[in-house]
Structures are given as structure tokens and as C-alpha cells.
Backbone as a chain_set.jsonl record, in Angstrom:
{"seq": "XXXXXXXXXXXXXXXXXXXXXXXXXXXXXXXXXXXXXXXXXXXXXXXXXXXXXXXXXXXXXXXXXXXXXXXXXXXXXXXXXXXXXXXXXXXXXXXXXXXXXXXXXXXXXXXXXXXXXXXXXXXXXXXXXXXXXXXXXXXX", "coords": {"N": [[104.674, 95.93, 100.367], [102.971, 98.082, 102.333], [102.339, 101.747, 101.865], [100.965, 103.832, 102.855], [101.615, 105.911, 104.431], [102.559, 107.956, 102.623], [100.539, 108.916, 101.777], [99.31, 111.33, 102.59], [101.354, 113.093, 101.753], [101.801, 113.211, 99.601], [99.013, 114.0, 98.806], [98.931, 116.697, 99.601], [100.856, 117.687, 98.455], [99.633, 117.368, 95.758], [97.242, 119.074, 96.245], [98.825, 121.43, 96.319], [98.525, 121.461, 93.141], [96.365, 121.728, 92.427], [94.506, 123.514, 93.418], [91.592, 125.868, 93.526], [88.623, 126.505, 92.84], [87.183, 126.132, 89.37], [85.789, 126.671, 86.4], [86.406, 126.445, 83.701], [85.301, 127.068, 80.309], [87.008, 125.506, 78.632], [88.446, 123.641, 79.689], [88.206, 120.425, 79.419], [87.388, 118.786, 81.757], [85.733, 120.381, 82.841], [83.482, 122.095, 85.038], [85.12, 122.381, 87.997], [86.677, 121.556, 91.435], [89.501, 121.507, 93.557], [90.668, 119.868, 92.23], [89.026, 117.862, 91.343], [86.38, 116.423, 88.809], [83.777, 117.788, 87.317], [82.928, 116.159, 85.56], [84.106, 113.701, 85.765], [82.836, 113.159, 88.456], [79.739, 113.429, 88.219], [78.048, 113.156, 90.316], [78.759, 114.235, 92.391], [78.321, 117.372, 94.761], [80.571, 119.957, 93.098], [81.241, 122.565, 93.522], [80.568, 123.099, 96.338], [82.386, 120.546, 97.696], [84.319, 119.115, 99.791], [87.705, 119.393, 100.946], [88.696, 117.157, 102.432], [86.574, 115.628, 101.58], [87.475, 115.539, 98.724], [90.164, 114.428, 99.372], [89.253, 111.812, 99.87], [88.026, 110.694, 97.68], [90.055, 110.715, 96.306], [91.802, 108.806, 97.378], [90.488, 106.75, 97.048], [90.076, 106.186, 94.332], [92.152, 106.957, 92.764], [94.988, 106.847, 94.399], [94.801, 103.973, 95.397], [94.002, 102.48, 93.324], [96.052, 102.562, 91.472], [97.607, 101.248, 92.527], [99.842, 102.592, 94.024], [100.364, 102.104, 97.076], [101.958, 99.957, 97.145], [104.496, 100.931, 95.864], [107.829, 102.606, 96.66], [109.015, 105.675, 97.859], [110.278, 108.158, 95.43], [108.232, 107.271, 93.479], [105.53, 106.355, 94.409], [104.373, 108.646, 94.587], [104.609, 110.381, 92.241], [103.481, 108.25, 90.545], [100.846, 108.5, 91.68], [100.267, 111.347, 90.795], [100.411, 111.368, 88.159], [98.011, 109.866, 87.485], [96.219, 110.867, 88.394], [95.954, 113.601, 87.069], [96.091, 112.342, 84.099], [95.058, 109.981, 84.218], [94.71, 107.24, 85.661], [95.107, 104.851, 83.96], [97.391, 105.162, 82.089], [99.007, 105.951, 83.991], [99.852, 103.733, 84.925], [100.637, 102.395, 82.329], [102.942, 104.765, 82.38], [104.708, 104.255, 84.191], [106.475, 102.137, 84.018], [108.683, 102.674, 83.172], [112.454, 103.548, 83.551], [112.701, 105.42, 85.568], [111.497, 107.283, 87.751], [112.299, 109.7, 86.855], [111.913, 109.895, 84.378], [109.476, 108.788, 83.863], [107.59, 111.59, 84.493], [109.001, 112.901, 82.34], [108.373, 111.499, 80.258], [105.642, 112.604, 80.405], [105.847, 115.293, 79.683], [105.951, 114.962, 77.137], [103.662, 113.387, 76.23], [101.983, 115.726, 76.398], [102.685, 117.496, 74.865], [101.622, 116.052, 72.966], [98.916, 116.511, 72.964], [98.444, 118.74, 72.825], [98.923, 118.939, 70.475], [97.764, 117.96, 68.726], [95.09, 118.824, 69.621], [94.436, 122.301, 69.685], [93.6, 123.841, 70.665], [93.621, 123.416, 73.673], [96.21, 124.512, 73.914], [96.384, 126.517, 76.107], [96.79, 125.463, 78.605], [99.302, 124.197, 78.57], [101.636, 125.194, 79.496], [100.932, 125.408, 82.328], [100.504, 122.548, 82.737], [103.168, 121.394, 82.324], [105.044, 123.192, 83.632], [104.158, 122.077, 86.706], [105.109, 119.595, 85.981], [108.056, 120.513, 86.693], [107.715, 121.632, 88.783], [107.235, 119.078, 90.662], [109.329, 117.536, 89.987], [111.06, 119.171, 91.36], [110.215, 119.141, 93.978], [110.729, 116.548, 94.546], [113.68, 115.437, 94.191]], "CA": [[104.817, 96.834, 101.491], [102.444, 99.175, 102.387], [103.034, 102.862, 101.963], [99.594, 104.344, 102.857], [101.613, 106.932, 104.969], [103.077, 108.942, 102.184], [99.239, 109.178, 101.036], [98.721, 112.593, 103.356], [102.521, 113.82, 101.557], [101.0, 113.094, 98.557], [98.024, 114.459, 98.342], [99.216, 118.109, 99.69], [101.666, 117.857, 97.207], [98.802, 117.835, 94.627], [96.823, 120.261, 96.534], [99.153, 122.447, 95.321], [98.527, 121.836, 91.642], [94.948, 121.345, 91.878], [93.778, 124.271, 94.205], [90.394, 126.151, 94.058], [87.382, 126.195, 91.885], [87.604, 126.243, 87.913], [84.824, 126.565, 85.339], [87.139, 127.02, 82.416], [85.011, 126.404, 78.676], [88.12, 124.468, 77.223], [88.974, 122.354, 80.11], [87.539, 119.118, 79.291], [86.461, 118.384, 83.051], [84.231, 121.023, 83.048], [83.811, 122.81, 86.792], [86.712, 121.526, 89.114], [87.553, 122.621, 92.371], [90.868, 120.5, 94.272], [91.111, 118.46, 91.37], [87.855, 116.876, 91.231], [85.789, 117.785, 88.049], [82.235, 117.149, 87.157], [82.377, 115.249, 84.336], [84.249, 112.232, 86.341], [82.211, 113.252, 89.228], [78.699, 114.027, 87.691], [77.058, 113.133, 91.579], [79.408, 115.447, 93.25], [77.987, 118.654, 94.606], [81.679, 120.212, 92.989], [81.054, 123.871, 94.215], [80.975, 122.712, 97.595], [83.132, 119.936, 97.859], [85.363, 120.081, 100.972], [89.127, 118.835, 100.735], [88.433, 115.949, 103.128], [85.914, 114.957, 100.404], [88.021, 115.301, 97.551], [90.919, 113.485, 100.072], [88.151, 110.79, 100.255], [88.319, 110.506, 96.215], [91.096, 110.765, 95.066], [92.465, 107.682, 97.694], [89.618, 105.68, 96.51], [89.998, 106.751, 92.691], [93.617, 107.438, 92.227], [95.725, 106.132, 95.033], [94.532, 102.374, 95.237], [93.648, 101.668, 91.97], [97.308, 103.053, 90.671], [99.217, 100.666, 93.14], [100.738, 103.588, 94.899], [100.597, 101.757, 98.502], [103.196, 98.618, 96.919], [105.524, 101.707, 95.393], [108.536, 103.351, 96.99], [108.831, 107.113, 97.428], [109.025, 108.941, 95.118], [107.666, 106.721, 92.595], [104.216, 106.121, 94.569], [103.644, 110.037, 94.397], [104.543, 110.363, 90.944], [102.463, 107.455, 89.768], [99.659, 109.315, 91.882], [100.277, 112.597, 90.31], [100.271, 111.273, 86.719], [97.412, 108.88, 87.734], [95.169, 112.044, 88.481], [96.628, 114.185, 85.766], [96.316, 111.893, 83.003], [94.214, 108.903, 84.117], [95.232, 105.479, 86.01], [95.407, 103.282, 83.117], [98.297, 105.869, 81.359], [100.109, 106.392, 84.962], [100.02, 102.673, 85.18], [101.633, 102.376, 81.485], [104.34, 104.871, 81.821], [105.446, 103.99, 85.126], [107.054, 100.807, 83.296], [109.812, 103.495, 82.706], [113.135, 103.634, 84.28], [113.13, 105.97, 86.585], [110.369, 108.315, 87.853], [112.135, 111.306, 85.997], [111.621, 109.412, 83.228], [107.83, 108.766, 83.799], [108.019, 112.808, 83.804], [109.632, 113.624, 80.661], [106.942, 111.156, 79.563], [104.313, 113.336, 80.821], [106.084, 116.284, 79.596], [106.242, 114.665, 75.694], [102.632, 113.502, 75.91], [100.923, 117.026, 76.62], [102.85, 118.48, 73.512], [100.573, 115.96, 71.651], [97.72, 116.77, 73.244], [98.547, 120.297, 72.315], [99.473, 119.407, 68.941], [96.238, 117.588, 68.383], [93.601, 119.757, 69.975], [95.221, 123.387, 70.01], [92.519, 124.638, 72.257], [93.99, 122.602, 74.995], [97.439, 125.218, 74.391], [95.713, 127.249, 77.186], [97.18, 124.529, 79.79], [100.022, 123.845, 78.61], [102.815, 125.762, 80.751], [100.781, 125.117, 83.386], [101.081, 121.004, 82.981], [104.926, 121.933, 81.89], [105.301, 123.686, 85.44], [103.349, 120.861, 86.983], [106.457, 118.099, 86.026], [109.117, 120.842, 87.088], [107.537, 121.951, 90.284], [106.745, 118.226, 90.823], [110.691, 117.055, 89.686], [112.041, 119.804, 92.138], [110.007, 118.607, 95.268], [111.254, 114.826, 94.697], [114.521, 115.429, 94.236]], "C": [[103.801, 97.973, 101.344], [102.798, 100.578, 102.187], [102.242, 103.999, 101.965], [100.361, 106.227, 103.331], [101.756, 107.855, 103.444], [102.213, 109.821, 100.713], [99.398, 111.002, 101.056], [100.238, 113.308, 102.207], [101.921, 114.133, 99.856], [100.132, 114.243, 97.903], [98.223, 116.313, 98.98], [100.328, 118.488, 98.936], [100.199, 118.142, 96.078], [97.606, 118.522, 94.912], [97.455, 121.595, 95.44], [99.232, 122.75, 93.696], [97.056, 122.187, 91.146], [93.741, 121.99, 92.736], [92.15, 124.747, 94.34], [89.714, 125.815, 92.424], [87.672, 127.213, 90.699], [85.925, 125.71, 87.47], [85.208, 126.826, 84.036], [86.364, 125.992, 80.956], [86.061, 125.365, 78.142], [88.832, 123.383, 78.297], [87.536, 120.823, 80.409], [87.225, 118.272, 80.128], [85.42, 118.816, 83.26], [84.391, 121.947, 84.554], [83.945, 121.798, 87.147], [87.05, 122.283, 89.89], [88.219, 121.056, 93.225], [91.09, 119.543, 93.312], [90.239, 117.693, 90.753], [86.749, 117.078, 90.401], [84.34, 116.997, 88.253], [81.904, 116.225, 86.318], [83.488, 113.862, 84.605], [83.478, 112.034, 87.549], [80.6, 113.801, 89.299], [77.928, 114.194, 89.503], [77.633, 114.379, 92.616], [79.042, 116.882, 93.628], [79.705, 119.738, 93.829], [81.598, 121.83, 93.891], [81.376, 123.855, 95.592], [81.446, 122.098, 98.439], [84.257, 120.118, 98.614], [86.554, 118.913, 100.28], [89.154, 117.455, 101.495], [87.846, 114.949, 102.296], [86.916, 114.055, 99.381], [89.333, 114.097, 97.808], [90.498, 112.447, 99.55], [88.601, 109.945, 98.831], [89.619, 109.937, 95.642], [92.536, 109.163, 96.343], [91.856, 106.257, 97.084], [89.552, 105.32, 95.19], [90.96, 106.443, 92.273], [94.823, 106.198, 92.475], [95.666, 104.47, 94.705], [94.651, 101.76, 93.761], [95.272, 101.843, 91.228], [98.198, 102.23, 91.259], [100.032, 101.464, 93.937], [101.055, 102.982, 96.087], [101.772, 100.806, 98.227], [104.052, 99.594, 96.442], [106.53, 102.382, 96.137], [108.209, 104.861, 96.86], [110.365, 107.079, 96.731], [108.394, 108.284, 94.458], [106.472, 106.675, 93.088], [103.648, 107.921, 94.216], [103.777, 110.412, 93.285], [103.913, 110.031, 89.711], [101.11, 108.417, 90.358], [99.199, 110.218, 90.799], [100.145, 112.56, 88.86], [98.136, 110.141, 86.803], [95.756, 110.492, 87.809], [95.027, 113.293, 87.506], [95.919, 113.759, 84.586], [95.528, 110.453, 82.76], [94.902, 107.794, 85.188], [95.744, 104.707, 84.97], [96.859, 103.835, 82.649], [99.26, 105.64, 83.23], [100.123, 104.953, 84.959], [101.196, 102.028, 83.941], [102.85, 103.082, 81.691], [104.652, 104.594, 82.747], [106.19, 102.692, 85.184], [107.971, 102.107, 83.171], [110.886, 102.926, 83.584], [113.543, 104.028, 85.593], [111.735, 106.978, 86.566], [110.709, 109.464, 87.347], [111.938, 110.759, 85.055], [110.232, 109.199, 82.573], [107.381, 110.781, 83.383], [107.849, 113.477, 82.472], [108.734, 112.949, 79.78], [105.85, 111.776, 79.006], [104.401, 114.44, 79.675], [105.712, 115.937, 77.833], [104.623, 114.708, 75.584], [101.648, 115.006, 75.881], [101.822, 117.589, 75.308], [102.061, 118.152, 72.542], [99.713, 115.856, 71.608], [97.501, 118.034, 72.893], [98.181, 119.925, 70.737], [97.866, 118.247, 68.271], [95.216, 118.288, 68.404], [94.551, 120.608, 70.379], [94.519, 124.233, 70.969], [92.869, 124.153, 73.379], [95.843, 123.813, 75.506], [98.021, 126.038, 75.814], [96.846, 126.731, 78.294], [98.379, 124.093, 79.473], [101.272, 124.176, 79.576], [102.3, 125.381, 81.794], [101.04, 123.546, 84.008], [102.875, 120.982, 82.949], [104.979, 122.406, 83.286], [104.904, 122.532, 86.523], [104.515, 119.789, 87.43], [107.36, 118.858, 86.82], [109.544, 121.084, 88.25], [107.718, 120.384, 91.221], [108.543, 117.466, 91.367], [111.099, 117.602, 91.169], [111.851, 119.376, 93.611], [110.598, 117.504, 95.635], [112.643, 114.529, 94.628], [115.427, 115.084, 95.196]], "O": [[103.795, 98.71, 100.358], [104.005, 100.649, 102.421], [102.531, 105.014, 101.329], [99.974, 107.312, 102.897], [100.747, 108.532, 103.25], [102.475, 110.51, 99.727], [99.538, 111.76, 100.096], [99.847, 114.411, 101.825], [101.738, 115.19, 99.252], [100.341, 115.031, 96.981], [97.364, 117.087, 98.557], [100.661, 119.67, 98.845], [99.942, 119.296, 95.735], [96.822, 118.662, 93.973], [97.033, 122.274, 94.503], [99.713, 123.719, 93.11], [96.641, 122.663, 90.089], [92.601, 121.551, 92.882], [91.436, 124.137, 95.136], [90.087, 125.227, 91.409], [88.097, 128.368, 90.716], [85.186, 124.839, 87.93], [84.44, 127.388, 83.256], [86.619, 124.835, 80.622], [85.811, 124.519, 77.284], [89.587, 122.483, 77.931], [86.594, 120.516, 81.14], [86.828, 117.154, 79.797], [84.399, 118.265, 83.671], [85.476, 122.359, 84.964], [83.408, 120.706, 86.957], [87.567, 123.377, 89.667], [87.665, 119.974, 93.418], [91.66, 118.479, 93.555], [90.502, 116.954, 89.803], [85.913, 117.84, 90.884], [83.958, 116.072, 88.97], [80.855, 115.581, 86.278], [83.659, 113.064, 83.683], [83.32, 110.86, 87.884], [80.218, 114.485, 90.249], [77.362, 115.235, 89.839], [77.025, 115.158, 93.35], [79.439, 117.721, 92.82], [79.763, 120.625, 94.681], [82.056, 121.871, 95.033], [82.328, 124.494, 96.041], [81.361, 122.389, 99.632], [85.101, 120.98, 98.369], [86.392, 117.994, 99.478], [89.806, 116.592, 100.908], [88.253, 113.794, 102.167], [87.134, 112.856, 99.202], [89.604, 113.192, 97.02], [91.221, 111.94, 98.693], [89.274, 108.915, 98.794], [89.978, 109.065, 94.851], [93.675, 108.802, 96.049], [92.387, 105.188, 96.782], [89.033, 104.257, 94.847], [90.958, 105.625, 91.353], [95.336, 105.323, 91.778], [96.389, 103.888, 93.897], [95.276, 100.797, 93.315], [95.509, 101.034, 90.33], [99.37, 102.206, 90.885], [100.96, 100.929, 94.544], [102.217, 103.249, 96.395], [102.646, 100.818, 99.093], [105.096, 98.958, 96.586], [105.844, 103.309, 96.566], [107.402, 105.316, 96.049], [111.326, 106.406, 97.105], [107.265, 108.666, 94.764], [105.748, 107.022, 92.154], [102.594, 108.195, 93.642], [102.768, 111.064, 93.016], [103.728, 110.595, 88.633], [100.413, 109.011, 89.536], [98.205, 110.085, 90.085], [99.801, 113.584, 88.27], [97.376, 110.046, 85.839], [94.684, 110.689, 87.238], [93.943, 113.836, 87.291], [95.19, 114.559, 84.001], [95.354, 109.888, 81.68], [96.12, 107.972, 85.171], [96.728, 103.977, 85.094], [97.719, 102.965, 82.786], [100.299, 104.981, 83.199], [101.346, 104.959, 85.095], [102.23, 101.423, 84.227], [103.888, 102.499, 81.376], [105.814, 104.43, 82.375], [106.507, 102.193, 86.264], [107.031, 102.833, 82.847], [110.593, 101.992, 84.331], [114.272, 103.491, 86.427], [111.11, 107.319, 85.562], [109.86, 110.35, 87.241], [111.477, 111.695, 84.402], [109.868, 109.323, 81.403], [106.985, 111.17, 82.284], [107.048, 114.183, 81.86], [108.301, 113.474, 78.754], [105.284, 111.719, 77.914], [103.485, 114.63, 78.874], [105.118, 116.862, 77.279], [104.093, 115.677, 75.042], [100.609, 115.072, 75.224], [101.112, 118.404, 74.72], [101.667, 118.864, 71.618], [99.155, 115.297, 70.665], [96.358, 118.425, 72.656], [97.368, 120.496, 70.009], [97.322, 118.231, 67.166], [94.456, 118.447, 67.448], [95.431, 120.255, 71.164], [94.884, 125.069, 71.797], [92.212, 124.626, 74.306], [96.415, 123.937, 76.589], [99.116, 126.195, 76.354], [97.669, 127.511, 78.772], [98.719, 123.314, 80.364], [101.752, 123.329, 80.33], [103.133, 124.866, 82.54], [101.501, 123.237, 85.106], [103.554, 120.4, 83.795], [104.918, 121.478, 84.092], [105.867, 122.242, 87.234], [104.807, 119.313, 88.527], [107.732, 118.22, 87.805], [110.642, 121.006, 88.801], [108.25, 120.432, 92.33], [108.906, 117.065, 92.473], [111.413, 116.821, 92.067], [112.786, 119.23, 94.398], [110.993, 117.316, 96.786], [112.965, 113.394, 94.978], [116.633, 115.178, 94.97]]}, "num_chains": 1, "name": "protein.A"}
């Protein structure tokens, strides 16, 4: 079953995590504005990258390749949201879970050991931690 619509619900859902333009030294995209960094997008003007663009991307990138259109809500926006987060291949593994809070609490476990590996990454942490909770509370 298709489920293209609950692309547009989607992706202004992760608007809101993945708002304006970032040049932060310790995030390991590099400059990122809506989500979209440079160092998965080396061709990308990023600076000037409109939201339609990044739209463009992240259905072609994210959405499709993650299976989201064959998924129920919420699970297709969840897999998205980890899928852009954390990669495709990983939102594709944990979404073998039970339940999409479960994919989640996944999320939530892996970033402690991304912390607890590289401590320069601590920076981001509450903010991925807020991320699942804000994320949880919308889908509910």
C-alpha cells in the first residue's frame, strides 16, 4: 500500500528538528541547513538550499529507499525520522522492533554510545534525547 501522502506530514514533522543553517566544528556533517549537510551533499549549494530542495532529497534519499511508502502511520514517519537521523541502513535494522516506541528507545540507547565513544559528540546529545520525546509525543 502506498502511503506517499503522509510524506508532506512527515517531512514538517522533521522540519521541526532539522530547521536553519548549522556550521557547528563537532557535527560530523559539517554545514547543514533543513537537515541536509555537506558532507552527504558535497554538490549541494547548502547555504542556499531552499526547503522544496531539501523536500526533493530527503524523498529521494530517505523516504523511498527506507520503505516508508509500504509502512503504516506512525511507523513510516518514524522509520523516516531515524532513517535521516541515523542513516537508512540502521532505520531499516531497528525497525525489525516491536513497536515504533521501541524503534525509539532504540534510538535513544544508541546515541548514549555514540556519546560514550566519541565524547565530543556530548554537545548533541539532549538535543537527539528531545528529538525521540518530541517525536514520541506527536505520534501518540
Amino acid at each position: 500500500m502506498k502511503m506517499r501522502e503522509n510524506f508532506d506530514r512527515a517531512f514538517s514533522i522533521l522540519m521541526d528538528f532539522e530547521g536553519g543553517f548549522s556550521n557547528d566544528p563537532n557535527d560530523r556533517g559539517g554545514m547543514t541547513k533543513y537537515g541536509i549537510s555537506k558532507k552527504a551533499y558535497p554538490q549541494e549549494d547548502i547555504q542556499n538550499i531552499t526547503p522544496a530542495r531539501a523536500k526533493e532529497l530527503y524523498l529521494r534519499d530517505y523516504w523511498i529507499p527506507a520503505g516508508c511508502d509500504d509502512l503504516a502511520y506512525p511507523w513510516d514517519i518514524v522509520v523516516f525520522d531515524t532513517a535521516v537521523n541515523m542513516g537508512v541502513g540502521t532505520a531499516k535494522l531497528l525497525s525489525q522492533g516491536s513497536s515504533w516506541q521501541d524503534v525509539l528507545l532504540a534510538r535513544a540507547k544508541r546515541y548514549v554510545q555514540i556519546v560514550g565513544k566519541n565524547p565530543s559528540q556530548n554537545k548533541f546529545l539532549r538535543g537527539w534525547m528531545n528529538r525521540i520525546i518530541t517525536l514520541w509525543e506527536k505520534l501518540k
